[in-house]
N, C-alpha and C positions, 0 to 999 in steps of 0.2 A: 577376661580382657588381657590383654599380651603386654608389658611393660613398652614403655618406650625407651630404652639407654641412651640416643641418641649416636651418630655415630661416628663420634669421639670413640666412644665404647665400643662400638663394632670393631674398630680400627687397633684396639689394644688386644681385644678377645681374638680376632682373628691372627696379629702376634704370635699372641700364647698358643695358640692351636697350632701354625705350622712347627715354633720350636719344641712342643709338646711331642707331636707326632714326630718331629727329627729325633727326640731322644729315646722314642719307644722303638724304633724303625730300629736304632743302634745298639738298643737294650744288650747286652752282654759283649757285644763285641771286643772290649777291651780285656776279657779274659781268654775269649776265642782268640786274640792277635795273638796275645802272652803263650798262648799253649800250641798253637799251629805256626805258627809263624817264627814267634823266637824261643818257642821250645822249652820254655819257665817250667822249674816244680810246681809242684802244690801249694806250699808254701809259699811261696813268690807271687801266685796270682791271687791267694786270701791278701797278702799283704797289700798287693795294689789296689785291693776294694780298699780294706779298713783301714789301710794308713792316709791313701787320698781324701778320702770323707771327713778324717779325723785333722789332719793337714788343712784343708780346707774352711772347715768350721770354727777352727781357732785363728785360720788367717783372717776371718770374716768379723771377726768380735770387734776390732776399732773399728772398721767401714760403715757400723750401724750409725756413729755419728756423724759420720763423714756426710752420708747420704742426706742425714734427719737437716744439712742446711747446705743443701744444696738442692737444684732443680734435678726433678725428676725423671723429667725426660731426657736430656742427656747423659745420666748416668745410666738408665735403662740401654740406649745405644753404644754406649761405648762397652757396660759386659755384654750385648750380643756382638759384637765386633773381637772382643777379648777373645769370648767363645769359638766362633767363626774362624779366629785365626790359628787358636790353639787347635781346634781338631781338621783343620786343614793341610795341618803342621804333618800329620799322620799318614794320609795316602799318600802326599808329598815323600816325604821321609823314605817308605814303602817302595814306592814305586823308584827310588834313586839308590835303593839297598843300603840307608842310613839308619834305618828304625831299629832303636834299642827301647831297652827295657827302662831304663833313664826318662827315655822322652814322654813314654806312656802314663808315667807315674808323675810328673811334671804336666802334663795336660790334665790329666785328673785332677791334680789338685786347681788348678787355672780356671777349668770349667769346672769344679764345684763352688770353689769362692765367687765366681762370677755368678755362678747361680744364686747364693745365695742373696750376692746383692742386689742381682736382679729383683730378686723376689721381692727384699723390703720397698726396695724404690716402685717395685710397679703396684703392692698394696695402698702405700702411702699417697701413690699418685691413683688409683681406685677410688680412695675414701673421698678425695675432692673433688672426682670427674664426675662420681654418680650420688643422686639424691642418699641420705638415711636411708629413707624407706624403700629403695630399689636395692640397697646392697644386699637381702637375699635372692632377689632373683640373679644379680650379678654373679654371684660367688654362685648360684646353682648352674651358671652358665659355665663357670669357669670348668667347677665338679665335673660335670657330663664330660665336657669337651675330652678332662684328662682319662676318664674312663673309656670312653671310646678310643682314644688312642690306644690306651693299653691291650684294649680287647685285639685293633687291628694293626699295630704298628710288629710286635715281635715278628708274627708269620711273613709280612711282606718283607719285615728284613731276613726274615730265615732265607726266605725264597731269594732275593738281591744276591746274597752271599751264596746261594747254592749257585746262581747265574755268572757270577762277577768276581769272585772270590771274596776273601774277609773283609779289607776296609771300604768295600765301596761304600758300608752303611755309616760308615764315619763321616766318608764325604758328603752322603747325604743328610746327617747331622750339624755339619760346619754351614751346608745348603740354608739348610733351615734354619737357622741363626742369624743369618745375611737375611734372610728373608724378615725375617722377623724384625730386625734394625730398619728395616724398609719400611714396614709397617708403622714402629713406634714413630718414626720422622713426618708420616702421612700425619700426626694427630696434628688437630689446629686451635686446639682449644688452649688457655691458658697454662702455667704450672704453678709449683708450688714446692717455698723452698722455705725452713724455719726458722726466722733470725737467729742469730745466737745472740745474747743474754750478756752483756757483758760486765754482768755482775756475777757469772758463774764462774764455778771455780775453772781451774786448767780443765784441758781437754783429759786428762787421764782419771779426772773423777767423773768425766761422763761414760766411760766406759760401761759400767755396771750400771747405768739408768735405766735400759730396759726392764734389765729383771729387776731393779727395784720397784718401776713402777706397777710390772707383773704380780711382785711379792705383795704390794700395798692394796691391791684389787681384790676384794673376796669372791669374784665370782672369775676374775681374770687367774687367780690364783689356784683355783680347783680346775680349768679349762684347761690349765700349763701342765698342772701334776698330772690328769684322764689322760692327756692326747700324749706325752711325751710316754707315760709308760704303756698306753695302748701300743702306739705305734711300734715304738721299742719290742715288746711283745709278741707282737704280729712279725716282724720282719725278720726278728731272731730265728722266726722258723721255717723261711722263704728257703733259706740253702737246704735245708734240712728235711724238707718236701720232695725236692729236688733229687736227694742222693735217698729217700726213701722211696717213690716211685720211681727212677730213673737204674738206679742202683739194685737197691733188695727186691725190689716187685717188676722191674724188668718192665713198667710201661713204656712203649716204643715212644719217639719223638712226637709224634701226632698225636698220640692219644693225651699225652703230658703239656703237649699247645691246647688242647680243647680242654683239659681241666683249670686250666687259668684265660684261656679266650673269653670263655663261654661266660663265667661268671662278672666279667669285668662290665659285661651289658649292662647286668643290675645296677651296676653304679648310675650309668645314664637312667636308668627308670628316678634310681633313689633320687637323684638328683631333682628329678623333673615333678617329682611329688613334693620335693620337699618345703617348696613355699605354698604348695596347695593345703599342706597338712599342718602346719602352721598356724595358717590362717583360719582354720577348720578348730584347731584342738588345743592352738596356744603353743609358745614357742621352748616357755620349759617344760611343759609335759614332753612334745615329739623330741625333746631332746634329752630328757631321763628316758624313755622308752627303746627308741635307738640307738642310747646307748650301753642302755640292761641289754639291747639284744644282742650288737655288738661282739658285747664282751663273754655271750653264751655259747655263740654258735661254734667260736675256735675249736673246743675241747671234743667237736664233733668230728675232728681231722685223726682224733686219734683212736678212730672206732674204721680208719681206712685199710683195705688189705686188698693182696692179691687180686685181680680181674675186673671183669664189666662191672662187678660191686662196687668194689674201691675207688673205680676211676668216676660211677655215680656218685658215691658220697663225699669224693672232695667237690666235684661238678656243685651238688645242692649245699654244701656247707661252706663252698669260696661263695656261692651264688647268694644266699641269706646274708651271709655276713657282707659283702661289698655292697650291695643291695642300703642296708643298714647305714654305713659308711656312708653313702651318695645323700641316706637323708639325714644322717651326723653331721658331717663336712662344714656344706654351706654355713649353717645355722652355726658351727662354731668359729670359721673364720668372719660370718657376719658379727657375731656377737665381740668378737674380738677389736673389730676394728670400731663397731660402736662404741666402745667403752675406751677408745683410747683419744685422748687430743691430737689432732692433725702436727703438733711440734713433738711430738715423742711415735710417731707411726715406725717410724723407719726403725728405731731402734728396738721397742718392742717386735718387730717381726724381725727383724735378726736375731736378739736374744732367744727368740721360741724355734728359730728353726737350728740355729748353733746348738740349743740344746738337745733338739730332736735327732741332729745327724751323731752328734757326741754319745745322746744315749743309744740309737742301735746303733752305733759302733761298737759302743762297747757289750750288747745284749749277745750281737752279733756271734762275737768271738765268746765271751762267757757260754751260749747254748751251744759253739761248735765244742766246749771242751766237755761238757755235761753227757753233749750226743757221743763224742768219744769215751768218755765215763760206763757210761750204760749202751742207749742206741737212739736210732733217730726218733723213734716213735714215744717210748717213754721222755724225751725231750720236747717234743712237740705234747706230751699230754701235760706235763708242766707248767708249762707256758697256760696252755688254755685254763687251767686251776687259778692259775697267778690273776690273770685277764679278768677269774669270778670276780676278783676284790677291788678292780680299778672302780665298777660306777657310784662307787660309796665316794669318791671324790667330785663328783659332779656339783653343781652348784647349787644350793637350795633355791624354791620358789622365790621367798626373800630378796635374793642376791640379783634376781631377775625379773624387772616389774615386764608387764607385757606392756609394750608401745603401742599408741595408737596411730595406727597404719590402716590405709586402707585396704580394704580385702581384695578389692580389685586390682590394685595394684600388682600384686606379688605373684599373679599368677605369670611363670615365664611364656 
């Protein structure tokens, strides 16, 4: 039986889906301007990755309070509007022969901060729009959606750019942020905003509230440690893939899109199983399982070489492993937002995503100096060794009673 969300929920999911697809459509574009356009070193366009993210993430640490008492939906539309403007700012810029290296680095960090706050205010406004018992199929909706973008948003922006030159896909990014403000304003359902306490201390001792009440959580507190050094892990070896197939192995452009197209499917599958198998086998099991496998399949990128071989075994080893991912995800952002009070949401999802972008920033650059140390592949087999030891942090049976839900319910 297909959940009912209501559609309140439609109207958020659909949102997220156009600005989702606007950021995969634009996927790289800010290095392609940096290197085509205004002719940046090398160094200049790592730095516009890893200083924006890292810029970003730390502008974003007071905002978790800011949001946790205020309504949600208007802070959702004002960072797509933030959004919208800032990467509008670009073709604009572009097209009047103004665009510096300044500006790019400056919108970076604007729409990563708005990202981030985006994100707390629209989980925080999630956990109130939809029942307990539907937040995993919610959050497997959300899962799929971002996989399928990934899978089809790069190629059509490869192709825009081969059409229109480099920023069209920016415009189309700032597009889909406007869109998506459009969206959030359709909702008509209530909001939800969290008194403040005025027996709490200053605002500067709520800073650190998320992670403390992350810290206090034994099972919110293993979910924080898995995901921040998974991901960390995993995306240390994103560039590193890149300049190993692209670089040393010589896979032409097409062949190196279909080694990350292809597998990004799996995520939509994982995702669409993932409340089927739940329900089926229990929610800590498929979630120790997926994420033992998870953490096995990486170390399988560094068994890649040379030809039609190489380009099949990152194809079946991004494929296993995002697969995995799609039915990890949900179950962990579900479990996340169960466990937290509706007056502390916002802040706890700041806190875990400040942490997430802080730690691969900094993996990031640590595995680019290791890859430089040795070479890409012995750094990517590293990583996958490291990835054996995360699912010892997962959270015991204990930490995690199984809710009674109904089975019908979860199927998306």
């Amino acid at each position: 039986m297909r959940a009912q969300l209501g559609r309140d929920f439609g109207r958020l999911w659909s949102a997220y889906a156009v600005s989702t697809y606007g950021t995969w459509i634009a996927f790289g574009a800010f290095p392609l301007i940096a290197v085509e356009v205004l002719h940046s070193p090398a160094f200049a366009v790592s730095l516009l990755e890893a200083a924006g993210l890292t810029v970003a993430a730390i502008v974003a640490i007071p905002l978790g309070t800011w949001v946790e008492h205020r309504a949600k939906r208007p802070v959702m539309i004002a960072t797509d509007l933030a959004r919208f403007l800032a990467m509008a700012s670009v073709p604009i810029a572009y097209f009047l022969g103004l665009l510096t290296y300044g500006q790019l680095l400056a919108v970076s960090v604007v729409s990563g901060t708005s990202s981030i706050v985006f994100a707390a205010a629209s989980g925080a406004y999630l956990k109130h729009l939809v029942r307990s018992d539907h937040l995993l199929v919610a959050n497997g909706r959300f899962e799929g959606t971002s996989w399928v973008a990934t899978a089809a948003g790069p190629p059509l922006g490869g192709a825009l750019i081969g059409l229109l030159g480099p920023v069209i896909t920016v415009a189309a990014d700032a597009l889909s942020f406007l869109l998506s403000a459009i969206g959030v304003l359709r909702i008509r359902g209530d909001d939800v905003a969290a008194p403040r306490d005025p027996a709490t201390g200053p605002r500067a001792t709520e800073l650190l509230g998320g992670w403390r009440f992350i810290l206090h959580d034994p099972a919110l507190r293993r979910l924080f440690l898995n995901s921040i050094l998974v991901s960390g892990l995993i995306m240390a070896t994103v560039p590193l893939l890149a300049v190993l197939l692209l670089g040393e192995y010589r896979f032409p452009a097409w062949q190196y899109g279909l080694a990350f197209g292809i597998p990004a499917l799996g995520g939509l599958a994982g995702a669409r199983l993932s409340p089927r198998l739940v329900t089926r086998y229990g929610r800590h099991r498929v979630m120790v399982v997926s994420g033992w496998l998870r953490s096995i399949f990486p170390l399988g990128l560094a068994f890649a070489q040379p030809g039609i071989a190489g380009l099949l075994t990152v194809i079946v080893v991004e494929g296993l492993l995002i697969t995995c991912m799609g039915i990890f995800n949900p179950i962990n952002a579900t479990e996340r937002l169960q466990r937290t009070p509706a007056d502390h949401a916002a802040r706890v999802l700041t806190a875990w995503s400040v942490s997430s972008k802080l730690a691969q920033a900094t993996l990031v650059v640590t595995w680019g100096v290791l890859a430089t140390l040795t070479s890409p592949l012995v750094a990517i087999a590293v990583s996958g060794v490291l990835l054996l030891a995360t699912p010892l942090l997962l959270p015991k049976q204990a930490h995690m009673p199984e809710p009674a839900v109904a089975a019908a319910a979860t199927y998306i």
